[in-house]
C-alpha positions as CSV (number, residue, x, y, z in Angstrom):
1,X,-13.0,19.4,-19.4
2,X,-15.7,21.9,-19.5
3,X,-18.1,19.8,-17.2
4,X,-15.4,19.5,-14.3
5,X,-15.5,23.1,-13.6
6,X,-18.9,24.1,-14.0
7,X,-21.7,24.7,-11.6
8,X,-23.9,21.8,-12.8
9,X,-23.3,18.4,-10.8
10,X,-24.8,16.3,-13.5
11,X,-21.8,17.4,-15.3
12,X,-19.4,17.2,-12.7
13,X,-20.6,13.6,-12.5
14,X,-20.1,12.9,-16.1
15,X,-16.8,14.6,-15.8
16,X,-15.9,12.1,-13.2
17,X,-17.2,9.2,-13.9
18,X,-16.6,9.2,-18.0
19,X,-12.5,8.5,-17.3
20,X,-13.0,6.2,-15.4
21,X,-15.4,4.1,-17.7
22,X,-14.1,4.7,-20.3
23,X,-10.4,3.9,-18.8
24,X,-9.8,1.2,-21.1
25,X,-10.8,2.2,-24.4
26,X,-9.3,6.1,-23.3
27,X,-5.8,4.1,-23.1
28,X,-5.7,1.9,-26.4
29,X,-7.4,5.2,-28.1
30,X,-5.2,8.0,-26.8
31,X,-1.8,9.4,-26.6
32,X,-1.0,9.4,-22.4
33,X,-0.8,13.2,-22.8
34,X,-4.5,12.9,-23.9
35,X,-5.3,10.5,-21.2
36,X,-3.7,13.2,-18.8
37,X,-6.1,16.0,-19.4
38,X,-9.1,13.8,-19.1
39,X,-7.8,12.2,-15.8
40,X,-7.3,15.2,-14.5
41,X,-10.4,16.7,-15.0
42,X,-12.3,13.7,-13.6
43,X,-10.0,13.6,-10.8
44,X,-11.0,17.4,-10.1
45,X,-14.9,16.5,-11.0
46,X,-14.2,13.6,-8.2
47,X,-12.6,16.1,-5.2
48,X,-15.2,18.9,-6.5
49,X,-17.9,16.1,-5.6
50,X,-16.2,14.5,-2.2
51,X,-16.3,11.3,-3.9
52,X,-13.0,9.5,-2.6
53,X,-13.3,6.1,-4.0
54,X,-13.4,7.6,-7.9
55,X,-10.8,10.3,-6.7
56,X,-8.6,7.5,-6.2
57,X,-9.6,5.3,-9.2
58,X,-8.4,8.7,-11.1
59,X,-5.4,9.1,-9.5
60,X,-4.3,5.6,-9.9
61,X,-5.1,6.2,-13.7
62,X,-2.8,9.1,-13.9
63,X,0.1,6.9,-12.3
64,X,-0.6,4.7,-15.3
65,X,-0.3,7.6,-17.8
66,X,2.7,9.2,-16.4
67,X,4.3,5.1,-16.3
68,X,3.3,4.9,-20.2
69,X,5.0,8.8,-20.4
70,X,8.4,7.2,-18.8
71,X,7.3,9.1,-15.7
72,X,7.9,7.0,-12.9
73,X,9.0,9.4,-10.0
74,X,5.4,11.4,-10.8
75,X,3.6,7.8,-11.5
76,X,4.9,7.1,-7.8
77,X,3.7,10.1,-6.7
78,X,0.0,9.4,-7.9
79,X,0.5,5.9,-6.4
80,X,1.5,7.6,-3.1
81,X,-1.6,9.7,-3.0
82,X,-4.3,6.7,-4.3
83,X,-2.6,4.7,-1.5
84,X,-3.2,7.4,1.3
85,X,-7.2,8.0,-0.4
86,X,-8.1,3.9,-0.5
87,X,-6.1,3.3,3.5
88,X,-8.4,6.4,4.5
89,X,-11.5,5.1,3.5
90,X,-10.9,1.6,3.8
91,X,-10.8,0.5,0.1
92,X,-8.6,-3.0,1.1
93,X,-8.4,-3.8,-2.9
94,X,-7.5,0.0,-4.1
95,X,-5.0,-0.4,-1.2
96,X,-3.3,-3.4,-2.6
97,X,-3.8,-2.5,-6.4
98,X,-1.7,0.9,-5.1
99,X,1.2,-1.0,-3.1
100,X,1.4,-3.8,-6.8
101,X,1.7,0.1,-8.8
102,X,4.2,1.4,-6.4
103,X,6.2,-1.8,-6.0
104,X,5.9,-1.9,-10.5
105,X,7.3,1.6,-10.5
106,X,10.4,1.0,-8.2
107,X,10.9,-2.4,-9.4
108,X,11.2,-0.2,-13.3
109,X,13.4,1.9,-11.4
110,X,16.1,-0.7,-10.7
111,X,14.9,-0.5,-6.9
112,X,14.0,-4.2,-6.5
113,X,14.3,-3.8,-2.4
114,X,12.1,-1.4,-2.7
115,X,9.7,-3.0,-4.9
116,X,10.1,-6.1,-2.6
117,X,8.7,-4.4,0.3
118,X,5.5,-3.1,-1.8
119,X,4.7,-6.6,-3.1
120,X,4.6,-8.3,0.1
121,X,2.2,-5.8,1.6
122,X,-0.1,-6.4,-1.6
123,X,0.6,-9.8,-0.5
124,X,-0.7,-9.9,2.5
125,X,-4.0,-7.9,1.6
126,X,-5.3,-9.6,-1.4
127,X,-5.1,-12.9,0.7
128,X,-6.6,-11.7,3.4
129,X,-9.4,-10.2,1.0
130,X,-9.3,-13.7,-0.7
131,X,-7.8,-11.6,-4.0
132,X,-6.7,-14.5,-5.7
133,X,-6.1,-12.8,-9.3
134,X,-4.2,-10.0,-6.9
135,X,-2.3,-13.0,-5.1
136,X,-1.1,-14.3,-8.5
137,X,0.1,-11.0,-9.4
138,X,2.1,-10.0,-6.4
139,X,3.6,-13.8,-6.1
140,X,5.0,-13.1,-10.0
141,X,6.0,-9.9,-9.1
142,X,7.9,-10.4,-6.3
143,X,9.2,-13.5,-8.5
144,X,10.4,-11.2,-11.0
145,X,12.2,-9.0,-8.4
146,X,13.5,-11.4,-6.3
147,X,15.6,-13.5,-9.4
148,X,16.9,-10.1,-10.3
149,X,17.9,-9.9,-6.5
150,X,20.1,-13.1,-7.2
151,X,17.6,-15.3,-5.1
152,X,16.5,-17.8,-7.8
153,X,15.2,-20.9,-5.7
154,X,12.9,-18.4,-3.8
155,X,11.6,-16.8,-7.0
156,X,11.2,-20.0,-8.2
157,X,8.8,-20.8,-5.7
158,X,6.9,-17.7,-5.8
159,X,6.5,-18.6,-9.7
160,X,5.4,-21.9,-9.1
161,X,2.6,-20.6,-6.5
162,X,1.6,-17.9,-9.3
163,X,1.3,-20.1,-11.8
164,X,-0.5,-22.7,-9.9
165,X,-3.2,-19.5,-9.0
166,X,-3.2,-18.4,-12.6
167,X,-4.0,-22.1,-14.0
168,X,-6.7,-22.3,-11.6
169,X,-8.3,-19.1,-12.3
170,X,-7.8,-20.0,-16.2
171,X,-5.7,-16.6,-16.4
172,X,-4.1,-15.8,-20.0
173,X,-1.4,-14.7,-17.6
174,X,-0.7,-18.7,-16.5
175,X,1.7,-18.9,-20.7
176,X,3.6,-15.9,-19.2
177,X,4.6,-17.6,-15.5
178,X,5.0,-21.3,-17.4
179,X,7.5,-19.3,-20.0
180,X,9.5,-17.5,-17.0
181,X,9.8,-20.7,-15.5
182,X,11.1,-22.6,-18.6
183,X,13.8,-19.5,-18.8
184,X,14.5,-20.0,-15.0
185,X,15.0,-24.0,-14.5
């Protein structure tokens, strides 16, 4: 925390970049109160420093934290803000990763609509980026919200076109869509 605010950019740096590296094992090892204070002071190391792209890899991390909290009107408020960073400087897979969070968060919220809307943007961006882990994702997702919607034959489909992309990317995530599917005949 100390490194964020001091003078020296080396630690700045280290203050920015360690959260983010370290994101994975800072999750399974800490409390998301924890995880918090170190986002936050990489996400100050990253605005102290200009650098947008780990600004918004930050933020997004605190969206996760405050989801993990039971947070999701302040996760959706991170998502809002790593969405307007990645669309400002062009970051097409931080954009889409931000409109899957968003669309997560309402979806949580009993908003699937809402959650709807999100998952077909991400849609449309990871194929156009060729994204086809992200298209698998979104295509469950919007499975998953539309069956809750009452539209079974169209979540359906979406499943079937996740799980197809899963299988061929040998995802661990292909058990998941072939169980939903077996629950949804």
């Amino acid at each position: 925390m100390w490194a964020a605010a001091g003078a020296d950019e080396d630690a700045a740096r280290l203050a920015m970049d360690y959260p983010d590296a370290g994101a994975y094992v800072l999750s399974l090892r800490l409390h998301p109160r924890e995880r918090v204070r170190w986002l936050e002071s990489g996400l100050a190391a990253a605005r102290r420093l200009g650098e947008r792209g780990a600004e918004g890899a930050h933020l997004g991390n605190l969206g996760l934290a405050c989801k993990d909290l039971g947070e999701p009107h302040k996760a959706i408020g991170f998502y809002e803000q790593v969405l307007a960073v990645f669309r400002e400087i062009g970051d097409r897979r931080g954009e889409g990763n931000a409109l899957g969070n968003l669309g997560n968060a309402w979806n949580d919220l009993g908003e699937p609509h809402k959650a709807i809307a999100f998952y077909e943007q991400q849609l449309v961006i990871v194929r156009t980026i060729g994204d086809r882990r992200g298209e698998a994702i979104a295509l469950f997702n919007l499975g998953e919200a539309l069956e809750s919607l009452g539209d079974p034959a169209t979540a359906r489909g979406h499943m079937q076109q996740a799980l197809a992309l899963f299988e061929s990317l040998e995802s661990p995530h292909a058990e998941t869509a072939r169980d939903w599917l077996a629950r949804h005949p």
